[in-house]
N, C-alpha and C positions, 0 to 999 in steps of 0.2 A: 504494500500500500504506500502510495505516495502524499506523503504530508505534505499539506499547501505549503507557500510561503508567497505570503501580499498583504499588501496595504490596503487594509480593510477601511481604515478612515483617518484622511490626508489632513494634514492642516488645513483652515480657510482663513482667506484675508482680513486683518484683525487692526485694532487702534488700538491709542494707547493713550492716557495723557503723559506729559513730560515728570517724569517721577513716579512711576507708578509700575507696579509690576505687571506683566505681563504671559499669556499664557497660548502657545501652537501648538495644538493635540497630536499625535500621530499614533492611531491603532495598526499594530501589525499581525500577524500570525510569522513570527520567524525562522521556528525550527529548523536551529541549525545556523542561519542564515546571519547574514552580520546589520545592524540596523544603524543609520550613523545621520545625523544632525551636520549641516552645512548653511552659513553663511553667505552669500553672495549683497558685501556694503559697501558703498564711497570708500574709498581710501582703505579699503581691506585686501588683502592678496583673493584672487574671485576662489570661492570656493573652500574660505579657511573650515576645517574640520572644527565642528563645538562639541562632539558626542559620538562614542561610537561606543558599542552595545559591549562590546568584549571586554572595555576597560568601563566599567559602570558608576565607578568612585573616580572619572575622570571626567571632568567637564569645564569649559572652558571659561576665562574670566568674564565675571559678570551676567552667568548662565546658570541654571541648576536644570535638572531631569529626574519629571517624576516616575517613576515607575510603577505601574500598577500591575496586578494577577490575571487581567485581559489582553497582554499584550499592549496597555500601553505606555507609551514614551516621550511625554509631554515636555516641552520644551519651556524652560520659565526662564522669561528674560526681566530678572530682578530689577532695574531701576530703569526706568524708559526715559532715552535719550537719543539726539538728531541721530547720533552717530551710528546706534543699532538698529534706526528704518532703511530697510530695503528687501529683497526676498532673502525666504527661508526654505532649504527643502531638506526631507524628510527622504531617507533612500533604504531599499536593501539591497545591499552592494551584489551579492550575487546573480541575482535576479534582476540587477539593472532597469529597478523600477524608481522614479524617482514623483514626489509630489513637493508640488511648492506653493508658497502662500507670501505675499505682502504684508509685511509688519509696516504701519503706520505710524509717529509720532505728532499728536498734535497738543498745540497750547493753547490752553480756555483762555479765550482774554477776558478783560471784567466786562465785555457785553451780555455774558452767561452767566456771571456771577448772581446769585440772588442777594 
């Protein structure tokens, strides 16, 4: 019998306000398979790695990964800021499936404020 391995449900395009934490879901079925967190920001080398499934207690500054018992592998980008909008994807390397999503940052001006 062949065990899946796919990305049951990708990240979606998400905002953020300026300081706030932040959260891109990714459910997988990976057995086996390697699940790994990437980058693509301004002034980042394209495609820096923030997560990969094999080193679990390793994830990249200013990142955390939650993991849950359904397979999944949430990406929490702790303090929201210009520098960390731009895409995110969500891959398993073997399987060269890859999803991605639009992380946003914006600032409330005092038009919003009540």
């Amino acid at each position: 019998e062949c065990l899946a391995q796919e990305i049951i449900t990708g990240p979606v395009n998400t905002a953020a306000k300026l300081g706030e934490e932040a959260q891109l879901n990714c459910t997988a079925e990976i057995n086996g398979d390697l699940l790994e967190w990437r980058s693509f920001l301004p002034g980042v080398p394209a495609g820096e790695r923030l997560f990969v499934s094999s080193q679990p207690g390793t994830v990249a500054d200013g990142y955390d990964v939650e993991i849950g018992g359904n397979g999944e592998y949430n990406l929490i980008i702790e303090t929201t800021s210009y520098d960390m909008a731009g895409l995110y994807q969500c891959s398993l390397l073997g399987q060269d499936i890859h999803k991605q999503a639009r992380f946003v940052a914006i600032c409330m001006s005092s038009l919003f404020r009540h």
